[in-house]
KOLBA-472965 format. One line per field, with one value per residue: residue in one letter; x, y, z of N, C-alpha, C, O in turn. Coordinates in nm, 2 decimals, decimal comma. Layout:
% KOLBA-472965
res [a/...]
n.X [X/...]
n.Y [Y/...]
n.Z [Z/...]
ca.X [X/...]
ca.Y [Y/...]
ca.Z [Z/...]
c.X [X/...]
c.Y [Y/...]
c.Z [Z/...]
o.X [X/...]
o.Y [Y/...]
o.Z [Z/...]
***
This chain:
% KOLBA-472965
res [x/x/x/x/x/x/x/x/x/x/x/x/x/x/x/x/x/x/x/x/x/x/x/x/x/x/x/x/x/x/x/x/x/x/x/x/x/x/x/x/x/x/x/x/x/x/x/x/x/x/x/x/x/x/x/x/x/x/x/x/x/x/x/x/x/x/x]
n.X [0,62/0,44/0,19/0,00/-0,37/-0,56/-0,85/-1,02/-1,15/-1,50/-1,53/-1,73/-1,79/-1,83/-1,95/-1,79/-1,86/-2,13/-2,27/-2,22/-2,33/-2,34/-2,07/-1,98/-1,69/-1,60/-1,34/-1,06/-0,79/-0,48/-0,32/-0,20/-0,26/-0,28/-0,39/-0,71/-1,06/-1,32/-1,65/-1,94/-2,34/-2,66/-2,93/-3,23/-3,31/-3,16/-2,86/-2,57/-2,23/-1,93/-1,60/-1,34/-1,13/-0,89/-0,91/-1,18/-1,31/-1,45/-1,35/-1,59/-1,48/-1,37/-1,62/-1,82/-1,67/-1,72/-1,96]
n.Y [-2,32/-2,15/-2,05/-1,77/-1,70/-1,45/-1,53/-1,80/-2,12/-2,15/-1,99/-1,71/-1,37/-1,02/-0,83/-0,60/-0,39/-0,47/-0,36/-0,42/-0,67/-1,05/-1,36/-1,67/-1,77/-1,97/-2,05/-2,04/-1,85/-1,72/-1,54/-1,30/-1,06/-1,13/-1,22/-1,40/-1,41/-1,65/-1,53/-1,68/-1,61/-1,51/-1,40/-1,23/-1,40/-1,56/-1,80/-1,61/-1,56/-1,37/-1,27/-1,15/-0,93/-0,91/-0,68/-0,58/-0,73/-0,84/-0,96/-1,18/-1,32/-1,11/-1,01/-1,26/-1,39/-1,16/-1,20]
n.Z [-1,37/-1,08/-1,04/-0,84/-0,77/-0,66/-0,56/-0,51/-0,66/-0,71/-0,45/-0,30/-0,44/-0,48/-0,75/-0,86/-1,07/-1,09/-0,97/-0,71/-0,73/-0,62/-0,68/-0,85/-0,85/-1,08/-1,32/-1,38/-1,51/-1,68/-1,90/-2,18/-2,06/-1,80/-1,49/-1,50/-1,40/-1,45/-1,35/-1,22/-1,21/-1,10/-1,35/-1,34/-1,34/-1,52/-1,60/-1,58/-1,72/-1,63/-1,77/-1,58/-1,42/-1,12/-0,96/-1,03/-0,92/-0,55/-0,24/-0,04/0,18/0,40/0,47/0,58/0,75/0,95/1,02]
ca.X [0,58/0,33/0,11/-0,06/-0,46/-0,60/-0,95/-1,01/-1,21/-1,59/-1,50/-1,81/-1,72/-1,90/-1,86/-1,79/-1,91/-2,28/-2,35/-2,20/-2,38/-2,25/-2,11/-1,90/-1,52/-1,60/-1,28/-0,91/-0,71/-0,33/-0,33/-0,08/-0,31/-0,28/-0,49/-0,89/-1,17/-1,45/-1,77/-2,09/-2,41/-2,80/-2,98/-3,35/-3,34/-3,07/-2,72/-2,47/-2,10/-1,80/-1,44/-1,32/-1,00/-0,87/-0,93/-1,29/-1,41/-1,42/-1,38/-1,72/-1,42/-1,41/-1,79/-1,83/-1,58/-1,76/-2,10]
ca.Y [-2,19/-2,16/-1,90/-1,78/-1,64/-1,37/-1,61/-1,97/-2,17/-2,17/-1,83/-1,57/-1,23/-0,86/-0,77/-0,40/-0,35/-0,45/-0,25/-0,53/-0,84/-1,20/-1,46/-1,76/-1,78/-2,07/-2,07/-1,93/-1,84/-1,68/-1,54/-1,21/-0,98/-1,12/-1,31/-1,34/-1,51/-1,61/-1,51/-1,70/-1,54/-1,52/-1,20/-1,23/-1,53/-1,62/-1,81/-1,59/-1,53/-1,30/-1,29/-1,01/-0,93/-0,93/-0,51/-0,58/-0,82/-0,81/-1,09/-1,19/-1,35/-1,06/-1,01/-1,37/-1,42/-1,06/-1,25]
ca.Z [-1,32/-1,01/-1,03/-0,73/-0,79/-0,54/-0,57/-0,56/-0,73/-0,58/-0,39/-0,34/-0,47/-0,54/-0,90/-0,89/-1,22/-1,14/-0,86/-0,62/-0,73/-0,55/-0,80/-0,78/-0,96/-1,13/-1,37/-1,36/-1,65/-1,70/-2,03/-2,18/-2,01/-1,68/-1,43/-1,50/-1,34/-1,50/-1,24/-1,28/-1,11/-1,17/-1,29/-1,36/-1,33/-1,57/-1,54/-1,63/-1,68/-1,74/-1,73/-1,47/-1,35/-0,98/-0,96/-1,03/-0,78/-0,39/-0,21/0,03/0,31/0,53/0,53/0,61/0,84/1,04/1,04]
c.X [0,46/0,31/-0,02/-0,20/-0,46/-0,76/-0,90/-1,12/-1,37/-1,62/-1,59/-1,71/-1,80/-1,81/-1,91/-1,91/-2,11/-2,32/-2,31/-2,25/-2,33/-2,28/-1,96/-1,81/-1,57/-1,48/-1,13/-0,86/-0,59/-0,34/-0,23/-0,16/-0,32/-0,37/-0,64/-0,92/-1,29/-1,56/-1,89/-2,21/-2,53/-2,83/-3,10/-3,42/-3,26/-2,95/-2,65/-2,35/-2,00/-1,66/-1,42/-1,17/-1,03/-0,94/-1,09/-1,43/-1,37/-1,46/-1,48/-1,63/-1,45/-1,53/-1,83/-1,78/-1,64/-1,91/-2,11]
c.Y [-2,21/-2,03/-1,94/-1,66/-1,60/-1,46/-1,73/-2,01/-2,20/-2,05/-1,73/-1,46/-1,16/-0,87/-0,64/-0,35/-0,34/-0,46/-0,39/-0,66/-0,94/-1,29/-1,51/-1,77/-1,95/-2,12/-1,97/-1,92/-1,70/-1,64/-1,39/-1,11/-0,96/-1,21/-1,27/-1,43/-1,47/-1,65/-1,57/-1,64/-1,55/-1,38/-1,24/-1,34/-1,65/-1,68/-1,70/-1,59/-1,46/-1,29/-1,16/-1,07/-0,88/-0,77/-0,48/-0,66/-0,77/-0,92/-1,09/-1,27/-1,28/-1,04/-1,14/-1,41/-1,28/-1,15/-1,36]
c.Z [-1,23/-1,03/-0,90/-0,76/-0,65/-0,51/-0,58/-0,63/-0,63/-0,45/-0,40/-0,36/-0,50/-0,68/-0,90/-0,97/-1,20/-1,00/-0,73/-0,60/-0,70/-0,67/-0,75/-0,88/-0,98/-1,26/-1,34/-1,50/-1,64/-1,79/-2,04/-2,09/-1,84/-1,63/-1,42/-1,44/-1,37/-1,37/-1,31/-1,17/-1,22/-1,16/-1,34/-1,44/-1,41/-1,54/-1,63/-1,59/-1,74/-1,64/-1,66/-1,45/-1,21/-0,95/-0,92/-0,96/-0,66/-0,34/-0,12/0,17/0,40/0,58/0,61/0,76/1,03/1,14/1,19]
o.X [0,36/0,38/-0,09/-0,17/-0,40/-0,79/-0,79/-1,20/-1,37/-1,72/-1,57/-1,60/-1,89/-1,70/-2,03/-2,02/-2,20/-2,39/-2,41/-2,23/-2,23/-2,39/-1,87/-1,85/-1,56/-1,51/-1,12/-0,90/-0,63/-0,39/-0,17/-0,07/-0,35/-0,43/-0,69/-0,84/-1,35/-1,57/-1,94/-2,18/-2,53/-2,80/-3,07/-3,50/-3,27/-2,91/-2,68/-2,32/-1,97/-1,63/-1,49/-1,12/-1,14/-1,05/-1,13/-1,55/-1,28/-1,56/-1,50/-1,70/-1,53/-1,56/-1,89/-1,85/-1,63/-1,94/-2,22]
o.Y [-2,28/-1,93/-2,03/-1,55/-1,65/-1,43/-1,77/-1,92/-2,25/-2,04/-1,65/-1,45/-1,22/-0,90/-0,60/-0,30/-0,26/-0,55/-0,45/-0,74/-0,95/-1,32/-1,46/-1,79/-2,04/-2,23/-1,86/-1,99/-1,59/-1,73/-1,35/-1,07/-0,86/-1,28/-1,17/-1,52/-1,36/-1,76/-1,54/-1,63/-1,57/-1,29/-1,32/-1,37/-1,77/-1,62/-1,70/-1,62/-1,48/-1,30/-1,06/-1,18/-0,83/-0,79/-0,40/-0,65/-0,68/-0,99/-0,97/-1,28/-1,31/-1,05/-1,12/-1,44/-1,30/-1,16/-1,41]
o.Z [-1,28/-1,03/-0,87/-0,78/-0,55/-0,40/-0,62/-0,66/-0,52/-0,38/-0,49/-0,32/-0,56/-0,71/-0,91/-0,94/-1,25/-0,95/-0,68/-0,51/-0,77/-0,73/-0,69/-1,00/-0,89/-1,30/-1,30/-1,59/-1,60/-1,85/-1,94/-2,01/-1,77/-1,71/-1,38/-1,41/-1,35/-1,32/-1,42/-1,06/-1,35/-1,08/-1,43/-1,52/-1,39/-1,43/-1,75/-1,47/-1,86/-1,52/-1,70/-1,44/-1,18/-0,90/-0,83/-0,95/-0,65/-0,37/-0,09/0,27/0,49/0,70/0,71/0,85/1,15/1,26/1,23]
***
């Protein structure tokens, strides 16, 4: 079975969720729920990270690619 993610691995992205903060898909995972990626990113100065689905990111390509 190939499975094809909407991210790659290394990939800037906006996380919806926190008001558009940039953080890097640092893992993939398939599971019954569907495709996640877990986002890592600094907030006050910490590493963090959480699992998100595709819905809840935006990818930073087309911004990038405008620049």
């Amino acid at each position: 079975m190939n499975v094809q993610f909407e991210y790659s691995l290394g990939e800037a992205v906006k996380i919806k969720a926190l008001e558009g903060m940039i953080g890097y898909i640092d893992s993939l995972e398939l599971d019954n729920n569907g495709k996640m990626y877990r986002v890592i990113y600094w907030f006050n100065g910490e590493r963090k990270s959480a699992w998100s689905y595709g819905h809840e990111l935006e990818s930073m390509k087309n911004r990038e690619a405008k620049k």
